[in-house]
PyMOL CGO cylinders between C-alpha atoms (Angstrom):
from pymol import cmd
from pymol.cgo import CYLINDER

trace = [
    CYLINDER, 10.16, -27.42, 21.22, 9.38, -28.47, 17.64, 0.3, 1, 1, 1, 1, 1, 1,
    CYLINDER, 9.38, -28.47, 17.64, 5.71, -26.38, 17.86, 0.3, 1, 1, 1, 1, 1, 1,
    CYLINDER, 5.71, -26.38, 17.86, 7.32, -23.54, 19.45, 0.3, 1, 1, 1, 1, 1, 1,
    CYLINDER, 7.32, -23.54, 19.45, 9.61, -22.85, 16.58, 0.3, 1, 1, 1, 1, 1, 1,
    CYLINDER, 9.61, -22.85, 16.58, 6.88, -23.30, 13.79, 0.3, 1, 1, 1, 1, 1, 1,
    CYLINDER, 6.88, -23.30, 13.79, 4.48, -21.00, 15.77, 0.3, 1, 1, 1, 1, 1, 1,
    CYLINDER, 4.48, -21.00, 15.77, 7.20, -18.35, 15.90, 0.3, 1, 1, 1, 1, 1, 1,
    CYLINDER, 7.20, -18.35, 15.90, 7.49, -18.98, 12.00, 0.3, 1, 1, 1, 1, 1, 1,
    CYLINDER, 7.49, -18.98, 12.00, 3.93, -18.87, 11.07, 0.3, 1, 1, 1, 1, 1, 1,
    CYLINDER, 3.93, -18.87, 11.07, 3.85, -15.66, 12.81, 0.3, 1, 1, 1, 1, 1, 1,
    CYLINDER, 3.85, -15.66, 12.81, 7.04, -13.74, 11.46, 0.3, 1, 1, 1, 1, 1, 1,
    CYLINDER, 7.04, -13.74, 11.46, 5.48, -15.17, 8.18, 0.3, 1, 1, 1, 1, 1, 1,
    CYLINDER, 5.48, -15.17, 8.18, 1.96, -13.18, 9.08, 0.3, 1, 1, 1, 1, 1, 1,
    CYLINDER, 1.96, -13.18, 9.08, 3.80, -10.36, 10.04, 0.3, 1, 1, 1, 1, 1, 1,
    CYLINDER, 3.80, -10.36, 10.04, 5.96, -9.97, 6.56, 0.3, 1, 1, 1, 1, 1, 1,
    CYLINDER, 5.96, -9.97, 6.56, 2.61, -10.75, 4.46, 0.3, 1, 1, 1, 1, 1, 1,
    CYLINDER, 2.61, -10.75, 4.46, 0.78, -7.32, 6.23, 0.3, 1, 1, 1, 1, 1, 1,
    CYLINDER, 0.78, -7.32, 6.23, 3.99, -5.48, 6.54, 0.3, 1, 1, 1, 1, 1, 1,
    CYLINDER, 3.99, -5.48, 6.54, 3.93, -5.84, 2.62, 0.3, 1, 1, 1, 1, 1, 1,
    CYLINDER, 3.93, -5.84, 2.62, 0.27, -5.54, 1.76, 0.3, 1, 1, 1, 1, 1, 1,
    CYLINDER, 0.27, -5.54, 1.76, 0.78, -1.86, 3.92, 0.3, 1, 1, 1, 1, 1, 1,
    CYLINDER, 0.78, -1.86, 3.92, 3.56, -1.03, 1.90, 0.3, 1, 1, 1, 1, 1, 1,
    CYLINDER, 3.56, -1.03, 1.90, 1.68, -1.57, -1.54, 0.3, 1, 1, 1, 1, 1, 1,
    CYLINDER, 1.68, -1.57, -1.54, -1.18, 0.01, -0.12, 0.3, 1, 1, 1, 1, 1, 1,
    CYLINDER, -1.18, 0.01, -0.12, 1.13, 3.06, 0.17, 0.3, 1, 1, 1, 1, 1, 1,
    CYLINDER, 1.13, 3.06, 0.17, 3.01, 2.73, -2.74, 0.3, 1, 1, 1, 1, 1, 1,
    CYLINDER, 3.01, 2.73, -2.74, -0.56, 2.31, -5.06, 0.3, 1, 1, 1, 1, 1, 1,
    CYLINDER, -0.56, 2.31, -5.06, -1.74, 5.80, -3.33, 0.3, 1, 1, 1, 1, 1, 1,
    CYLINDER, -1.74, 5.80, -3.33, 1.21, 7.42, -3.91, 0.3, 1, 1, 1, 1, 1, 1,
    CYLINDER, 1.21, 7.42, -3.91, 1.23, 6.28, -7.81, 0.3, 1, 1, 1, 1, 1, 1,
    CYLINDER, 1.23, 6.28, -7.81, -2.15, 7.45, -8.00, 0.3, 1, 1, 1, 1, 1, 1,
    CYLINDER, -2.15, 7.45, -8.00, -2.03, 10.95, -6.85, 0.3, 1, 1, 1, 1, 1, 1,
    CYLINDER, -2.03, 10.95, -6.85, 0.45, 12.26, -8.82, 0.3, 1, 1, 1, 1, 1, 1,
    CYLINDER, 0.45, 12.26, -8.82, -0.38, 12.26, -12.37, 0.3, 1, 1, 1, 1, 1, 1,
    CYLINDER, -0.38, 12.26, -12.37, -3.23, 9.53, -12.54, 0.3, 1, 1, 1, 1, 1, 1,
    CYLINDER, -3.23, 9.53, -12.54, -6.02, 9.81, -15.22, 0.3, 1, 1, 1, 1, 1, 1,
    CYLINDER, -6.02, 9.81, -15.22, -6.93, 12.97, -14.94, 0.3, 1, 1, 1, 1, 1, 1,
    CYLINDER, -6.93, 12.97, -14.94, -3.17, 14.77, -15.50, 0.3, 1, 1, 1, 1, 1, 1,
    CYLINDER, -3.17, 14.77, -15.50, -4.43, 18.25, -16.39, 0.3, 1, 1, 1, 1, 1, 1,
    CYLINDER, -4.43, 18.25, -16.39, -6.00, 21.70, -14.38, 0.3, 1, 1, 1, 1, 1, 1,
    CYLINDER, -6.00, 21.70, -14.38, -5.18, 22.14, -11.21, 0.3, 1, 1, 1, 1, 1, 1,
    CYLINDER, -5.18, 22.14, -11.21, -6.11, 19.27, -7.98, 0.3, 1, 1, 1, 1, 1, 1,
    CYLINDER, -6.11, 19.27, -7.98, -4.57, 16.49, -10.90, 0.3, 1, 1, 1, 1, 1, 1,
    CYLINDER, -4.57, 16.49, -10.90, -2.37, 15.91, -8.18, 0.3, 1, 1, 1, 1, 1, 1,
    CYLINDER, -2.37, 15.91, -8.18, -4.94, 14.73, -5.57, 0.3, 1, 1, 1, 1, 1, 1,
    CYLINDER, -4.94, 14.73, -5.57, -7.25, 11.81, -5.45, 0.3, 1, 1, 1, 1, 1, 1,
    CYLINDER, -7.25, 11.81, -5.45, -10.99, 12.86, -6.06, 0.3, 1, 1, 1, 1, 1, 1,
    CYLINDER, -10.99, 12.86, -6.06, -9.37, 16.83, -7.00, 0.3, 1, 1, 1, 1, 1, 1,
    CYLINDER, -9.37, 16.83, -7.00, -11.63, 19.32, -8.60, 0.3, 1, 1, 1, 1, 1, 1,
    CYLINDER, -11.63, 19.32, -8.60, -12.05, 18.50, -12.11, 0.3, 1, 1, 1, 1, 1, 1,
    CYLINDER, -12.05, 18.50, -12.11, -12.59, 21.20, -14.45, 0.3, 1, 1, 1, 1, 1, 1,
]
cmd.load_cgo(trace, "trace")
């Protein structure tokens, strides 16, 4: 019984760790394409926007 339980824990613990790398993934692209470097002209607002 003893392996059961820490094989359900090592997975819920796997499943946290991607749950929040996916969420700062998100978060870091979101950050990114509004404002970022580049904050003036138009496509500032978008990652890799026309820079003129």
């Amino acid at each position: 019984m003893k392996s059961k339980n820490i094989r359900i824990m090592a997975m819920s613990i796997l499943l946290l760790l991607l749950f929040a790398m996916t969420l700062e993934a998100g978060n870091r692209k979101g950050s990114k394409r509004v404002g970022g470097t580049n904050g003036k002209g138009k496509g500032s607002h978008y990652v890799g926007g026309n820079k003129k």
